[in-house]
C-alpha positions in Angstrom: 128.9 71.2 93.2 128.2 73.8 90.7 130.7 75.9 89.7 131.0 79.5 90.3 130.0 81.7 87.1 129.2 85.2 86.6 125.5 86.0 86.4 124.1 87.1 83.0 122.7 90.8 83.7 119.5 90.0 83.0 119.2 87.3 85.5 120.8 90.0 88.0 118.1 92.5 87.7 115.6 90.3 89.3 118.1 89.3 92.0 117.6 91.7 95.3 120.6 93.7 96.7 123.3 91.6 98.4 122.9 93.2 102.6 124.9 95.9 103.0 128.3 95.5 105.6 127.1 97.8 107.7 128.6 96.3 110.9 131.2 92.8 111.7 127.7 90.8 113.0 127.3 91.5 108.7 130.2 89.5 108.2 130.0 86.7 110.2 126.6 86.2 109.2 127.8 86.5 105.4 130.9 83.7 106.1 129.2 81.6 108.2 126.3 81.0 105.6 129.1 80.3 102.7 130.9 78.1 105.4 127.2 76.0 105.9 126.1 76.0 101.9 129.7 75.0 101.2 128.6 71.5 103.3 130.9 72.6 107.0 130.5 70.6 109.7 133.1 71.7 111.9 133.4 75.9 111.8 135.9 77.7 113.9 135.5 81.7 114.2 137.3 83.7 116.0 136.7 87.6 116.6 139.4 89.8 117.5 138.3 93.4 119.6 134.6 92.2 119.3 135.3 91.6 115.3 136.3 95.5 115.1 139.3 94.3 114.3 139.8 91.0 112.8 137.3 88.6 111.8 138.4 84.7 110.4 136.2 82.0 109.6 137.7 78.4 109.2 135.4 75.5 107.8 135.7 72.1 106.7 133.1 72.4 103.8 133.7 72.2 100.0 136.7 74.4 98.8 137.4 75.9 95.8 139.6 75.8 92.9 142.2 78.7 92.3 139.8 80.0 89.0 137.2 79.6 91.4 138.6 81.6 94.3 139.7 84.4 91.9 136.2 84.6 90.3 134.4 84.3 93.8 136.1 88.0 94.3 133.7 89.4 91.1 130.5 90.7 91.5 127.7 88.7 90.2 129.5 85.6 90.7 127.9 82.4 92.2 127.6 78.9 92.0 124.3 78.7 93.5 121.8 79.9 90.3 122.2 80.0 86.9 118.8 80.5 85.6 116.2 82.7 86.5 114.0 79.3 87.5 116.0 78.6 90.0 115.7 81.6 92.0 111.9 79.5 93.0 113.9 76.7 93.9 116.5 78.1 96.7 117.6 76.1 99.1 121.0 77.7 100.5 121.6 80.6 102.6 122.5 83.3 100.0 122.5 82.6 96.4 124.3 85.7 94.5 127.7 85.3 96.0 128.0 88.7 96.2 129.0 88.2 100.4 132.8 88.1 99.2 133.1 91.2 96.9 130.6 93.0 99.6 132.6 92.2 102.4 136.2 92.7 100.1 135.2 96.9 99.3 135.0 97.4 103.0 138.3 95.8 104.3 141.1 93.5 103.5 140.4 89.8 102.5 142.8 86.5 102.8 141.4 84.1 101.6 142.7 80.1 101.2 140.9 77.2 100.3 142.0 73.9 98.9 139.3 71.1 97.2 139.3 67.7 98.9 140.7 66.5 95.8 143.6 69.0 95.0 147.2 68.3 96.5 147.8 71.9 96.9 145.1 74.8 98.0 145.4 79.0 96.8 145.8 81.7 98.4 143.8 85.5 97.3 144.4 88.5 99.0 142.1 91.3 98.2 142.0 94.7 99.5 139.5 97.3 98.8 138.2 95.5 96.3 141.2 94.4 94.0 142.9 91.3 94.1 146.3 92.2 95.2 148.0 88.2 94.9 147.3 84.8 94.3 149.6 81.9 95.1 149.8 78.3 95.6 150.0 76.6 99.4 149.8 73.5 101.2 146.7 73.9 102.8 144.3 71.8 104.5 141.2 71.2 102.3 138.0 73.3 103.4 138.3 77.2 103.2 139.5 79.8 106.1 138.8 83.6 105.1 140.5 86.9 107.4 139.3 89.8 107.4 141.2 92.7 108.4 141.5 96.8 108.2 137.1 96.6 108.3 136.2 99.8 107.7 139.5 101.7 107.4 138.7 103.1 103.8 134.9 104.1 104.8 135.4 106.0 108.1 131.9 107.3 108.3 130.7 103.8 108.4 133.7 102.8 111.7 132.8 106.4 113.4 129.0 104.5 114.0 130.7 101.0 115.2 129.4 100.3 118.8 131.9 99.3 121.6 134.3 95.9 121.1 131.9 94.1 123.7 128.5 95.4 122.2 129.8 94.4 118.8 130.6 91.2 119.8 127.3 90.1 121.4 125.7 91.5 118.3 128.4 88.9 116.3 127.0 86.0 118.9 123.7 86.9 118.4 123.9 86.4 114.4 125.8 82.8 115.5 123.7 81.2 117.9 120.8 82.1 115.8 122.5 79.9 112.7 122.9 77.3 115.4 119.8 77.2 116.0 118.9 76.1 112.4 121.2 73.8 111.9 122.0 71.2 115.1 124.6 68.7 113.2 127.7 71.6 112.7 130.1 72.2 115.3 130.8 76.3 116.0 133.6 77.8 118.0 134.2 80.9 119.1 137.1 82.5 119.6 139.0 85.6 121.2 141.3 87.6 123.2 143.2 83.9 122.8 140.4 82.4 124.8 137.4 80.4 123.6 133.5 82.4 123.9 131.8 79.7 122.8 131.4 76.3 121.8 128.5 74.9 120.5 129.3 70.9 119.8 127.1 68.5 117.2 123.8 67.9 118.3 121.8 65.0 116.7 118.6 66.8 117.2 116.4 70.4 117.8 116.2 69.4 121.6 119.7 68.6 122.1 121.1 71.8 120.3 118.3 74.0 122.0 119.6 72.7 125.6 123.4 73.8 124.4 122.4 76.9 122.9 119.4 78.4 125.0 120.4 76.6 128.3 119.0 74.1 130.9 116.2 76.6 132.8 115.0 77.2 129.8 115.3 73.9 127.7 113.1 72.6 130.6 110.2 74.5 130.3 109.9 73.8 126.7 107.5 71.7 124.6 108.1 70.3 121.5 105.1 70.5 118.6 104.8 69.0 115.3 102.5 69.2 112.4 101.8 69.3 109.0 99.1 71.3 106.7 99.1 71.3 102.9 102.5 69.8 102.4 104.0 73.1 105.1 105.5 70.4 107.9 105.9 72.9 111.3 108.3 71.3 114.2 110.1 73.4 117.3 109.0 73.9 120.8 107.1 76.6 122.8 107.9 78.1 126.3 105.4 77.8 129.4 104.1 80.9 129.7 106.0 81.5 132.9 109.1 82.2 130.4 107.8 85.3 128.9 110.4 87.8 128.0 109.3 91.4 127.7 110.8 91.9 123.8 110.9 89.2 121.0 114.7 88.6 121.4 114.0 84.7 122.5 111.4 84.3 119.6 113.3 82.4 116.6 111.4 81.9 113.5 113.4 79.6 110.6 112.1 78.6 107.1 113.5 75.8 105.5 116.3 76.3 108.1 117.0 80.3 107.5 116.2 82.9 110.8 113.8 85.2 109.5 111.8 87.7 111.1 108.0 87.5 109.4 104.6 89.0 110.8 102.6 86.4 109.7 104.6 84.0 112.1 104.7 86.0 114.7 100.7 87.0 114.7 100.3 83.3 114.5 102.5 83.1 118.0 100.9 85.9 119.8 97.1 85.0 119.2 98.2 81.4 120.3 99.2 82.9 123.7 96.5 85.0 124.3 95.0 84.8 127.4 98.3 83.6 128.9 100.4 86.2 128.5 99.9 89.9 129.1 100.2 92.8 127.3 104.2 93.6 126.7 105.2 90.3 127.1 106.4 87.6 125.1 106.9 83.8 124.5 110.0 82.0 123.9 109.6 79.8 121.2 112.2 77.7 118.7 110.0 77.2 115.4 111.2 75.7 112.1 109.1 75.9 108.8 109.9 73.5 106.2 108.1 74.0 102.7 108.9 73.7 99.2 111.1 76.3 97.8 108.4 76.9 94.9 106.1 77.8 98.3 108.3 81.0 99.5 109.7 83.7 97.9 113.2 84.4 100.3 114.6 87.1 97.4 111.9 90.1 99.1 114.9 91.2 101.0 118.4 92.4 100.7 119.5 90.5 103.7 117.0 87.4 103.0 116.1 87.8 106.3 112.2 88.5 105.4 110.1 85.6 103.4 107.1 86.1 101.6 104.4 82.9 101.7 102.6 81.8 98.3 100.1 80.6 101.0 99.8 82.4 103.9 96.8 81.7 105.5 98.1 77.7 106.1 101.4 78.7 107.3 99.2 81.2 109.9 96.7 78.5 110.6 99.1 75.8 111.2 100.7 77.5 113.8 98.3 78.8 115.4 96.8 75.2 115.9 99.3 73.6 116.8 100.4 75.9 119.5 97.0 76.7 120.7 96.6 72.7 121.1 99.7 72.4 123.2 99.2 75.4 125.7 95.8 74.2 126.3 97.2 70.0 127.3 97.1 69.2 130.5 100.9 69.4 130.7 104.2 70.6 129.6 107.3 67.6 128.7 110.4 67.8 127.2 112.9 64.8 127.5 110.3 63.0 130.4 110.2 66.1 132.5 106.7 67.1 133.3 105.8 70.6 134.2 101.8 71.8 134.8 100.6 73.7 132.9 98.7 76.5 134.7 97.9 80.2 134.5 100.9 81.9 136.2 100.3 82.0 139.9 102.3 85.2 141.4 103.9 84.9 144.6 106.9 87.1 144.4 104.7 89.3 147.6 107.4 91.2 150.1 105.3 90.6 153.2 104.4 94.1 154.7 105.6 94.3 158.8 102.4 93.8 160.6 104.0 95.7 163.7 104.5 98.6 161.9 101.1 99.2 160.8 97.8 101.8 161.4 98.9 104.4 162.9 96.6 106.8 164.8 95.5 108.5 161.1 94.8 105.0 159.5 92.4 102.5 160.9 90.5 99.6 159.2 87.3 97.7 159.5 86.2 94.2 160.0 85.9 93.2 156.3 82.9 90.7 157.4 81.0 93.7 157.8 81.0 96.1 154.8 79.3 96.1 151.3 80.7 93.8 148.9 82.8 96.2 146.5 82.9 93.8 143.4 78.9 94.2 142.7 79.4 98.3 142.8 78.2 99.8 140.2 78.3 103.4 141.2 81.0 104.7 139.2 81.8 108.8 139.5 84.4 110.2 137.4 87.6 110.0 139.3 89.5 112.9 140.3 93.1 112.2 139.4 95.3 114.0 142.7 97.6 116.8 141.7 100.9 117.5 143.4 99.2 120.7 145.2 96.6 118.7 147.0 99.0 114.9 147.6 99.9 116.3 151.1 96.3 117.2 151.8 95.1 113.6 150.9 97.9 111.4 152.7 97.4 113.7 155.6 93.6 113.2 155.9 92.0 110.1 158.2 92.1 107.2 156.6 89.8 104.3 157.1 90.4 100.9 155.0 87.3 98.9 154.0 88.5 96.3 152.0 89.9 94.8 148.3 88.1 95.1 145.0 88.9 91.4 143.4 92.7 91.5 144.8 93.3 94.2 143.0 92.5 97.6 144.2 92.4 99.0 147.7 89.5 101.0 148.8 89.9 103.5 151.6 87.6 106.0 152.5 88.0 109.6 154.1 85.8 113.1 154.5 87.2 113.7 151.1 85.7 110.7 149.6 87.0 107.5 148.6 90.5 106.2 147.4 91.2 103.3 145.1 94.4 102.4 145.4 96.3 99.3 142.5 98.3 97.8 145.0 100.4 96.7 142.1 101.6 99.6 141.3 101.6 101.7 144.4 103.9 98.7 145.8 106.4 99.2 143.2 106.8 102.5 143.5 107.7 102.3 147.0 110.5 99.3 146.2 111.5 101.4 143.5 112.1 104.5 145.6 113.9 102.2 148.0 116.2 100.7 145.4 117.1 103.7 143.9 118.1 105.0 147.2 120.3 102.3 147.5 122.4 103.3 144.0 123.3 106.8 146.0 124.5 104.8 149.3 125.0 101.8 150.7 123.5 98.6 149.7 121.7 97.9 152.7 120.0 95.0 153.9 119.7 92.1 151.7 118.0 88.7 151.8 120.6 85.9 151.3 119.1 82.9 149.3 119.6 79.6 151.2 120.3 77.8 148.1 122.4 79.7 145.7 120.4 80.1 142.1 122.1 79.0 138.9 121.2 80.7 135.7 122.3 79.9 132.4 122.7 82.7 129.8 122.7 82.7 125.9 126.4 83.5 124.7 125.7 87.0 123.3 124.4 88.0 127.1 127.8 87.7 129.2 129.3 91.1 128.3 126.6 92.9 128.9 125.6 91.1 132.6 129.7 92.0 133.3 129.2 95.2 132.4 126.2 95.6 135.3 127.4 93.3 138.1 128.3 96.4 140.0 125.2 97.9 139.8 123.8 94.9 140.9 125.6 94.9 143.8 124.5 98.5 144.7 121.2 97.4 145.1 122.0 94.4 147.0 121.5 91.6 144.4 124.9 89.8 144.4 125.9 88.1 141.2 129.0 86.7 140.4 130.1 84.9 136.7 130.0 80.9 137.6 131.5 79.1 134.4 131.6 80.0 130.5 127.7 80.9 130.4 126.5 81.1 134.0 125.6 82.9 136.9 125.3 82.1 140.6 123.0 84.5 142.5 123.4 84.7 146.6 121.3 87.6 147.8 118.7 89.6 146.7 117.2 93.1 147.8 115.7 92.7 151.2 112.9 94.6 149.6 112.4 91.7 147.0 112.8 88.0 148.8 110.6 86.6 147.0 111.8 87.8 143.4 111.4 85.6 140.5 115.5 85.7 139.7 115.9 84.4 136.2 112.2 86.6 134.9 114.3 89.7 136.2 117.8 89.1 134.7 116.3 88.1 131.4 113.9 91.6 131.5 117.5 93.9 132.5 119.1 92.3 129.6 116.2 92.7 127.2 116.8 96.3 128.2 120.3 96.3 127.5 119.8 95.8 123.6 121.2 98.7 122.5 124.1 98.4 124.0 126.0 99.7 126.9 128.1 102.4 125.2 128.1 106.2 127.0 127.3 107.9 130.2 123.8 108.3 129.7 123.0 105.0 128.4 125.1 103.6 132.0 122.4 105.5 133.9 119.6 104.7 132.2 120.2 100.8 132.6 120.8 101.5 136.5 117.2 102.9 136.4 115.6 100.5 134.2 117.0 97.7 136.6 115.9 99.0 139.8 112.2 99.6 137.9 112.5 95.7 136.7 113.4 94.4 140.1 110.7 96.8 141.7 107.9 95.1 139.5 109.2 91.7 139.7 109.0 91.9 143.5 105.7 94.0 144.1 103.0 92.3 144.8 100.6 91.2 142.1 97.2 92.4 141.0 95.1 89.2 142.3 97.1 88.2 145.6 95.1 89.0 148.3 96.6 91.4 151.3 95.3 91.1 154.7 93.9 94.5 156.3 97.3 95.1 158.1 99.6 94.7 154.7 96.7 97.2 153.4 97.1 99.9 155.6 101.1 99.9 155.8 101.0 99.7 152.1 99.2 103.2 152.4 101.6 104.5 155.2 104.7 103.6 153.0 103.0 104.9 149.8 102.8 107.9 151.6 106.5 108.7 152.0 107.2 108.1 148.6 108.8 110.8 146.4 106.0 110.7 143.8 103.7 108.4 144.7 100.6 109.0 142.6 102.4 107.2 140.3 104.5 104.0 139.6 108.1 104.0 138.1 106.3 103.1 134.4 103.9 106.5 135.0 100.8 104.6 135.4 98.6 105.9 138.8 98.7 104.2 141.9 95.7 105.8 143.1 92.6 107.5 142.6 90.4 109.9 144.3 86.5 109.6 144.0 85.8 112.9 145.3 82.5 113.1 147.4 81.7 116.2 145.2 81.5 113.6 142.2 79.4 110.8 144.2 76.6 113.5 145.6 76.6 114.6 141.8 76.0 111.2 140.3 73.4 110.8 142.9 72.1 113.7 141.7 72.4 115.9 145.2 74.7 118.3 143.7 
């Protein structure tokens, strides 16, 4: 190892701020990466209040030598570079060791660490910056740091601290991405005297992706590999069926640090187009390996940005290699096969046929009328205002049939109606739903087999903090182990909901956190708008005559039902005013 020295100024210069301590996810991420570049295989952490109030890191990596451990405290001090060369040759997390001093000015640090080849270890305590004591103990060798009082000497910074539980998944966030980089190290978690999470040695990608990211997802997963130029690319892809609707389960690593990088994540999209649709994203595990003279990683404060010498390869490379695997014939990870198809939606809530066409709706024989797909005719549409909805719902209404699966067509005197069954559907589970926060729960479909999902660490506090909303809307969900759910029931309104697309999308929702008032009632409607989506029924399932006309009668009845719970329409009006004029009678 290279011993820790104080960087010549000039050499600092060119050296990009150390990241700022702006919240305890800072400082994990900061001790974690010393505990990994210091050679840890075993790294114990445990996080007391969410890390709002203690944070210690244990590891059985490289320690340090009491001149070492004092000097590790002084700015500009690392054992990582000592020449500007080497700052194109980086192959550790960090590289100024300016994480200690950083992390020092903001709280109080204890810090002992004992070289496998000293009979005795040292002790440092440092407090706002100044090294308070330094003292011989017996120690095990390998390096455990506390941190204590964070924040208590910058107040401005704790007033902007997010709740323990928020702060916490933010913490488990920062981890499990680490984790994800490097399979061979063993991480615990720890607190409230309980363990969080443990994430054991894994002897492989696949096997650490399976702890980390779970079984229903590690399932649907295929693994690619390829190399361009000397740029090797390895990870694995999710069916498209996984989409998420935000980047949160897209993990990008170069030479094994998380990094967040346009070029990657163009590369990803374009691969999926045509599978995916707009707002929604894969889940995908990709590792970048390259020559350190290849990538600049010193382009931002927190070396979480990279810039590519060559970009173009690293964009072309993925972008084959993924493309190649989405179109194969099928999807396999660890001898499971899965089909690889467009997504097929059948998450349809049959409509009551009993219930349907009432004496102002009727429909025709659809053997009968014009074929709506080769229409050309196209008048400008008259979107309805709220002064004429109760004239339009209240007029006759005759149903003539489906353009491609999509769109309803009913006519009346007025003209004709396009309706996006999509949306008008969801509007009407949405109402329903939120009815259902102000009352009682309802009716609810109870699953014959009871539905397992498996969460990422970072996920639990917030799902706890919702389970009673959940249960408002008739979707019972209890906490079934360390990282799992067991769902019984869902909305009668939804019994064919895709489960596991809908819990993923409420918690993508959640990412800010779960902190005031405002924020509690915003979730409850962004859940009841996820669930009503999930379980409408899908542009391209066909609906038979009768589904189409109580679809109309229920859309009806709605609060605002010219439009769904996102604001698009659910229907518009081709006056006949605007089909005489195209036709040139008016």
């Amino acid at each position: 190892m290279t011993r820790i020295k104080i960087l010549p100024h000039d050499l600092t210069l060119k050296i990009a701020a150390g990241e700022v301590i702006e919240k305890p996810a800072s400082i994990v991420k900061e001790l974690l990466e010393n505990s990994l570049d210091a050679g840890a295989t075993n790294i114990s952490i445990t996080l007391e209040n969410g890390g709002l109030e203690s944070i210690s890191v244990i590891d059985n990596g490289e320690g340090m030598t009491r001149q070492e451990a004092i000097l590790a405290f002084e700015r500009f001090a690392t054992s990582k570079i000592s020449r500007v060369d080497d700052l194109f040759n980086i192959n550790t997390y960090g590289f100024r060791g300016e994480a200690l001093p950083s992390i020092a000015a903001i709280a109080r640090v204890e810090m002992t660490t004992r070289p496998r080849n000293m009979p005795l270890g040292v002790r440092v305590m440092v407090e706002n910056g100044k090294i308070i004591d330094v003292w011989d103990v017996d120690a095990p060798f390998g390096t455990r740091i506390s941190v204590d009082k964070i924040f208590e000497n910058v107040p401005a910074r704790r007033k902007f601290q997010k709740s323990a539980a928020t702060e916490q998944s933010y913490c488990l966030d920062r981890i499990t991405k680490i984790a994800l980089a490097v399979p061979n190290v063993r991480i615990e978690v720890k607190g409230k005297g309980k363990t969080i999470l443990t994430i054991p040695t894994a002897y492989n990608l696949a096997d650490r992706v399976f702890f980390v990211l779970g079984p229903e997802i590690s399932k649907k997963l295929l693994e690619i590999q390829g190399e361009k130029k000397g740029i090797h690319l390895k990870g694995f892809i999710g069916h498209p069926s996984l989409s998420r609707n935000s980047t949160r389960f897209i993990h990008f690593f170069v030479n094994r640090r998380p990094v967040r990088d346009n070029i990657l994540l163009q590369a990803l999209m374009n691969s999926y187009r045509g599978y995916l649709t707009t707002g929604r994203y894969p889940v995908a595990i990709l590792h970048v390996n390259i020559s350190p003279q290849e990538v600049d990683v010193n382009v931002h404060p927190a070396k979480a940005e990279v810039r590519f010498r060559d970009p173009s390869t690293v964009y072309s490379l993925i972008l084959e290699l993924v493309s190649q695997a989405l179109s194969s014939s099928t999807f396999s990870l660890k001898g499971n096969v899965y089909p690889l198809q467009k997504e097929k939606y059948t998450t349809h809530s049959k409509i009551d046929v009993d219930s349907v066409c009432e004496p102002k709706t009727s429909y025709l024989n659809t053997e009968n009328f014009l074929s709506f797909q080769s229409l050309e005719l196209l008048p400008n549409p008259d979107t309805p205002t709220d002064m004429d909805v109760f004239t339009l719902f209240s007029s006759d209404v005759q149903y003539l049939g489906s353009l491609q699966n999509t769109y309803l067509v009913f006519t009346t005197h007025r003209g004709i109606i396009l309706v996006d069954q999509h949306a008008a559907h969801e509007r009407i589970i949405f109402d329903k739903l939120n009815k259902k926060l102000t009352s009682s729960p309802g009716m609810v479909q109870h699953l014959l087999i009871p539905e397992t999902i498996t969460l990422p660490p970072h996920c639990m506090e917030k799902i706890t903090r919702i389970l009673p909303t959940f249960e408002k809307i008739g979707l019972s969900v209890e906490i079934f182990g360390e990282n799992t759910l067991i769902v019984r029931s869902v909305p009668s309104e939804t019994p064919n909901l895709n489960i596991e697309h809908a819990i993923f999308d409420i918690l993508a929702e959640c990412e800010n956190g779960l902190e005031t008032e405002n924020r509690l009632e915003k979730i409850k409607l962004d859940i009841t708008r996820i669930l009503a989506c999930r379980g409408a029924i899908k542009a391209g399932e066909p609906m038979s005559p009768e589904e189409a006309c109580n679809l109309w009668e229920e859309l009806s009845h709605a609060r605002t039902p010219l439009t769904c719970p996102h604001g698009r329409p659910t229907l518009i009006h081709l006056s006949l005013r605007n089909i005489e004029a195209s036709f040139l009678r008016r």
